[in-house]
N, C-alpha and C positions, 0 to 999 in steps of 0.2 A: 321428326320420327326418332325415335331414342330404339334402339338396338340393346341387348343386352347377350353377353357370352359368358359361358361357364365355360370352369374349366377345373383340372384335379380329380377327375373321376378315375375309375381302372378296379382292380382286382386287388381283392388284401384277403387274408384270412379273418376268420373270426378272432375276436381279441384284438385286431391290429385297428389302425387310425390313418384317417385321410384328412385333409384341408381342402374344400372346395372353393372355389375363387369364381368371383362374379362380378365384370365389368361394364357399366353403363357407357356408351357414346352419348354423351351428354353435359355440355358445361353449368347445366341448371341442377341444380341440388334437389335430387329424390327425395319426394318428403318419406316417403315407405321403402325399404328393399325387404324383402325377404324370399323364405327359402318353400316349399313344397316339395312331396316325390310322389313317385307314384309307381307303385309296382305291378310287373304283369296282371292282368285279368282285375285290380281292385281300382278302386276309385283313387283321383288323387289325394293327397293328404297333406293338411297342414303343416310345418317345422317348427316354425320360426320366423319374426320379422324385427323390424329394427327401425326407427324412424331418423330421420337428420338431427335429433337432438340427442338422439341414444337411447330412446325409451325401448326395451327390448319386449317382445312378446314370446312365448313359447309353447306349444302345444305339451298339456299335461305327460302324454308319455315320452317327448322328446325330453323333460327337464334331467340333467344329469350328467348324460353321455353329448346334447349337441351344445356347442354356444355360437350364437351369433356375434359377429360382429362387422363394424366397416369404417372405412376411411373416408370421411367427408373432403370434399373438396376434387377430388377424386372419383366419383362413385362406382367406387369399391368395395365388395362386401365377402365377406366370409363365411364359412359354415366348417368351425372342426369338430370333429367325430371321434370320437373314444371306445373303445370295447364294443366296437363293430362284431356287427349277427349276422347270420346270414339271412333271416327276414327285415335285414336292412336293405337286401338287393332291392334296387329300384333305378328308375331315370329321376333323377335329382334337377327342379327345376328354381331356379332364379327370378323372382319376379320387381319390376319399381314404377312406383306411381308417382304421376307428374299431373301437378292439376288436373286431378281426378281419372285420369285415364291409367290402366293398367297395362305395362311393356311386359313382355315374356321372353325368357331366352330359350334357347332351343333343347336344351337339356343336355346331362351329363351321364353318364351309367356310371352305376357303382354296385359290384360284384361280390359280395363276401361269401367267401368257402370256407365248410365249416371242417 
């Protein structure tokens, strides 16, 4: 069973930046990690993914302001955020796939006032 925790959520203002951290229990290397949110009353939404070799993916309106990234060996991944909005407010989810199954972590909030 692989476990996944975020972490670096909280409150910023618009304009400001967070770094989200995402940790696998797992000494098997995630072929996928990536990020989702999902704001009150909307469907989840795609961010951003990342594979073990680095190949990065990013949902057209996150390109910009998120970058992914992670630490192999580790599985560690990241999500930083630039010139945060406040229809950035959402629960920020962490997801990695391991021979074909998908882990979930339990999500992070993240707050921006405008």
């Amino acid at each position: 069973q692989v476990q996944l925790a975020e972490s670096g959520g909280g409150l910023v203002q618009a304009g400001g930046s967070l770094r989200l951290s995402c940790a696998a229990t797992t000494i098997d290397s995630l072929n996928v990690m990536g990020w989702y949110r999902q704001a009150p009353g909307k469907q989840r939404e795609f961010i951003a993914s990342i594979t073990s070799g680095g190949r990065m993916n990013y949902a057209d309106s996150m390109k910009g302001r998120f970058t992914i990234s992670r630490v192999n060996g580790v599985n560690t991944m990241y999500l930083q955020m630039n010139s945060l909005k406040p229809e950035d407010t959402a629960y920020y989810f962490c997801y990695g796939q391991l021979y074909g199954v998908n882990y979930w972590g339990e999500g992070t909030l993240v707050s921006v006032s405008s």
